[in-house]
C-alpha positions in Angstrom: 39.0 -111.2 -61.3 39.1 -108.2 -63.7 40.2 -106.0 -60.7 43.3 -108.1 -60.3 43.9 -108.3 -64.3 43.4 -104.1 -64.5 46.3 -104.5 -61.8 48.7 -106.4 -63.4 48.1 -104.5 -66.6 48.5 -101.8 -65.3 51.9 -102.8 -63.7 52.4 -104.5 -67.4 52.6 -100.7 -69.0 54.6 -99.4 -66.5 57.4 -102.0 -67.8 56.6 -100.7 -71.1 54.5 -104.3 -72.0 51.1 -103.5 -71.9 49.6 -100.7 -73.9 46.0 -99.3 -72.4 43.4 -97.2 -73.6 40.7 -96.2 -71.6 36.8 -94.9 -73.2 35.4 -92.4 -71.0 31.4 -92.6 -71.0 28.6 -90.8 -69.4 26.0 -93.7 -69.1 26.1 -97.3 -67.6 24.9 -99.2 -71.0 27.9 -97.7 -73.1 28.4 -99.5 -76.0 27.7 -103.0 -78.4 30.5 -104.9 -79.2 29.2 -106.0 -81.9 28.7 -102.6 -83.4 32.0 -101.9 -82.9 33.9 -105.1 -83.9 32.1 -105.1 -87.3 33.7 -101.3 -88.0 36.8 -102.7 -87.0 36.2 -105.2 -89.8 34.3 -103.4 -91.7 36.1 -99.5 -92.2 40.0 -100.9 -91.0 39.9 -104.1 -92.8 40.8 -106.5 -89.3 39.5 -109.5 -88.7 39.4 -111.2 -85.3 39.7 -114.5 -84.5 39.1 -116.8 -81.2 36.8 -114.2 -80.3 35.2 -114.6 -75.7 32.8 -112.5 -74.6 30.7 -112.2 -71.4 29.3 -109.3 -69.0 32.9 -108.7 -68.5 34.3 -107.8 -71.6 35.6 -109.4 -74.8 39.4 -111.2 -75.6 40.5 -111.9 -79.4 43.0 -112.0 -81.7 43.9 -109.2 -84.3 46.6 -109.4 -86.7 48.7 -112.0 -85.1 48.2 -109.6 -81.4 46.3 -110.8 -78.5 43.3 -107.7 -77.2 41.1 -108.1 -73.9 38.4 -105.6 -73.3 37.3 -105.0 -70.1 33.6 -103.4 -68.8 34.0 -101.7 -65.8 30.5 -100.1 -64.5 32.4 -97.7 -62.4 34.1 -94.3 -63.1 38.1 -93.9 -62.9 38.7 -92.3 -59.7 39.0 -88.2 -60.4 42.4 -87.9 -58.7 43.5 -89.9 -61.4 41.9 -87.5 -64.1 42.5 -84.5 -63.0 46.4 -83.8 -63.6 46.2 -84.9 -67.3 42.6 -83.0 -67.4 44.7 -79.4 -66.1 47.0 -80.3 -69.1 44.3 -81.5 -71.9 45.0 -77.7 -73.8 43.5 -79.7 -76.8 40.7 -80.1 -74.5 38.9 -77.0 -72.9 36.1 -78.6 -71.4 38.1 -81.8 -70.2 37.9 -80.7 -66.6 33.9 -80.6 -66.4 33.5 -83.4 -68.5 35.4 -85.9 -66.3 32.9 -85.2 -63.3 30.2 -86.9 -65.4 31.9 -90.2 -66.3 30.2 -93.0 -64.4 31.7 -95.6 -66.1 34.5 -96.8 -68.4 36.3 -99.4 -70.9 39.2 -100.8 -71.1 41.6 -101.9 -74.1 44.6 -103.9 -73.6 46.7 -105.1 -76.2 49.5 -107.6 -74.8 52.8 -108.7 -75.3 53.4 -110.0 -78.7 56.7 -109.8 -81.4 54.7 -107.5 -83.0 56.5 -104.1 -82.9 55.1 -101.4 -80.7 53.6 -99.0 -83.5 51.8 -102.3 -84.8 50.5 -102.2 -81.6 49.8 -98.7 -81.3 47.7 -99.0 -84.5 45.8 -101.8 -83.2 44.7 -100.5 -80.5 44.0 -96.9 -81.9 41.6 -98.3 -84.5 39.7 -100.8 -81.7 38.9 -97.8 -79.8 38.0 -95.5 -83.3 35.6 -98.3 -83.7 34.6 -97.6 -80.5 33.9 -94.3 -80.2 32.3 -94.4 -83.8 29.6 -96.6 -82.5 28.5 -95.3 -79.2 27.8 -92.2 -77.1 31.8 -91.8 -75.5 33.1 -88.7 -73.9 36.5 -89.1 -74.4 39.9 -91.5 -74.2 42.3 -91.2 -71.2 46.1 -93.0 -72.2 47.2 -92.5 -68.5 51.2 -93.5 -69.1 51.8 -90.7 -71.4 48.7 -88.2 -69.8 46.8 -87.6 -72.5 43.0 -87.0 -72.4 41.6 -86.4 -75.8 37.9 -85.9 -76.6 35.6 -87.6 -78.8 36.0 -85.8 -81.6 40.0 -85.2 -81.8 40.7 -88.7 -81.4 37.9 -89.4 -84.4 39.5 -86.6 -86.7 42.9 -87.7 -85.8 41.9 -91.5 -87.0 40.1 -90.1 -90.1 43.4 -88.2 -90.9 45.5 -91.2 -90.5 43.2 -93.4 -92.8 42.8 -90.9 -95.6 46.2 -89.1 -95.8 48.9 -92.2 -93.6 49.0 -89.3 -91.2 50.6 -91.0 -88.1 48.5 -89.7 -85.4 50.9 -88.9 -83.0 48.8 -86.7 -81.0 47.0 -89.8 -79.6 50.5 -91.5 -78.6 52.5 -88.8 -77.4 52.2 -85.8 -75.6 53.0 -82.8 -76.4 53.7 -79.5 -73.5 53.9 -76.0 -74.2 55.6 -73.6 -72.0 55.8 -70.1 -72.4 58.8 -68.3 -69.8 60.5 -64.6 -69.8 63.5 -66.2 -72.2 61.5 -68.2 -74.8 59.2 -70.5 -75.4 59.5 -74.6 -74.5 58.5 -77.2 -75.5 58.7 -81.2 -74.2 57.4 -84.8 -75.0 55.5 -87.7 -72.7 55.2 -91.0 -74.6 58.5 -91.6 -76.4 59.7 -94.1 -73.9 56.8 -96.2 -74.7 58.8 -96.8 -78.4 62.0 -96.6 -76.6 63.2 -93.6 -77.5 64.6 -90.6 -75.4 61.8 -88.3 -74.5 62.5 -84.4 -76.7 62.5 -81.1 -75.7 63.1 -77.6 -76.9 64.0 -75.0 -74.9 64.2 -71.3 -75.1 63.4 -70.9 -77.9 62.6 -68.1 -80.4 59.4 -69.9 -81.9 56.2 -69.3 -81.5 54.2 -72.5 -79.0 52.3 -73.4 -82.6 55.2 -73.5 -84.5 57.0 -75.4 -81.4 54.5 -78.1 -81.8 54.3 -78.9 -85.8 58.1 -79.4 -85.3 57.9 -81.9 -82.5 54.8 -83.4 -84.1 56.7 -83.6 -86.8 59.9 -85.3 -85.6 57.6 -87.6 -83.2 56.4 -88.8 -86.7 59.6 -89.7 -88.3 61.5 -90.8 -85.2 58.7 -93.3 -85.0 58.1 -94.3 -88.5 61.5 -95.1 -89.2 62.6 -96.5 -85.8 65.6 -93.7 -85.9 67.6 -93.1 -82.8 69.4 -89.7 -82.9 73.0 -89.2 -81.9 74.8 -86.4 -80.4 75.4 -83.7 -82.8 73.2 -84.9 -85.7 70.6 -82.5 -87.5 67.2 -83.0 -88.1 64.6 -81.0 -90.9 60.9 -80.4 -92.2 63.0 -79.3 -95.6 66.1 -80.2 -96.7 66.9 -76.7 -96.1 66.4 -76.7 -92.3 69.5 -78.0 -90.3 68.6 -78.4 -86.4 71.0 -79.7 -84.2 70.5 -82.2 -81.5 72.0 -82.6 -78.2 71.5 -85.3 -75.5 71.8 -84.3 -72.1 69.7 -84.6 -68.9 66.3 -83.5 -69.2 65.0 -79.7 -67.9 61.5 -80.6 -68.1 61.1 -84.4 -68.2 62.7 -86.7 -66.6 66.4 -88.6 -67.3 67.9 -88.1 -70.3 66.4 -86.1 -73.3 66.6 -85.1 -76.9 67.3 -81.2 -77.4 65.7 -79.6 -80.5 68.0 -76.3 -80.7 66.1 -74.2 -83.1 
């Protein structure tokens, strides 16, 4: 029964209705629900409601959104690790560590009128509690290809909670690129708040300095819902003036945002 639900969910996310998370661990007896569910209430301030469990997993309600958790004793097939392991640069050792996962867990949070960073909270703060409470390796977001670790996903949570940092490095993706005429830069995630994917290209920054500004505009695009137009300019300061273009997309797919810095 889960296998068909992990199906349809999975369909579900690739229509942009679904949003997954998926907890890496080493060990077959990964984690207590309970342990995590009373951080959830406990450190984030969210109570559930119409709560089901069983051997299988879990399915509540959180702020007005409907979660399932699913238990599944085996490990997610390598081939389906391994490209957004070669790309985990925020990850050196992502490569080894997914040859030791043996099992994994599931988060879905489902269709609701709930906006999609509501969700993306939600769900971000299910699986903190998670990882807070148990021996986890790591959290694979397959639709935008990020595998994060432990730790960054924990600092990145802790960030948000003591300084309303948006942590957009567990949503998004960010890729670096260095070539002969400059350095690049590109997005993976966007889509999933409806927005066109970014990019900067050839450019005369540095890849760290390439990153705080997408980070950056990643942050406010998705705080304040905005949907750039042809031509417009965006800035850290009031003194910086990028301009924007919109045209097909060099190192993602269909259309994309250009950052010309």
């Amino acid at each position: 029964m889960f296998g068909l639900f992990k199906k349809k969910v999975r369909e579900s996310e690739q229509q942009q209705d679904v949003h997954l998370g998926m907890i890496l661990f080493e060990h077959l007896d990964n984690y207590r629900l309970e342990d995590a569910l009373k951080r959830l209430q406990n450190y984030w301030d969210i109570q559930t409601e119409q709560l089901e469990t069983d051997d299988s997993g879990a399915a509540f309600m959180a702020e007005g959104m409907s979660v399932t958790i699913m238990n599944m004793n085996i490990a997610i097939p390598l081939q389906e690790l391994e490209q957004a392991a070669s790309i985990a640069y925020n990850w050196p050792s992502a490569e080894e560590t997914i040859k030791i996962q043996r099992s994994h867990v599931i988060i879905a949070v489902l269709p609701s009128l709930k906006s999609q960073i509501d969700r993306y909270f939600l769900i971000s703060k299910i699986v903190e509690s998670i990882l807070s409470t148990s021996v986890a390796l790591g959290v694979y977001s397959g639709g935008q290809s990020l595998l994060i670790s432990k730790q960054q996903y924990l600092n990145s949570m802790a960030n948000f909670k003591e300084h309303a940092v948006l942590p957009i490095d567990l949503w998004v993706y960010v890729g670096l690129a260095k070539f002969e005429d400059g350095c690049a830069g590109y997005t993976y995630g966007l889509c999933y708040f409806n927005k066109l994917e970014m990019e900067i290209i050839k450019s005369e920054l540095n890849l760290e300095e390439i990153y705080e500004l997408i980070i950056n505009t990643c942050a406010y695009v998705i705080q304040n819902n905005i949907a750039f137009k042809e031509g417009q300019t965006v800035g850290i300061t009031n003194e910086e003036k990028i301009r924007l273009t919109i045209s097909e997309g060099l190192l993602v797919q269909g259309m994309s945002i250009k950052l010309v810095t």
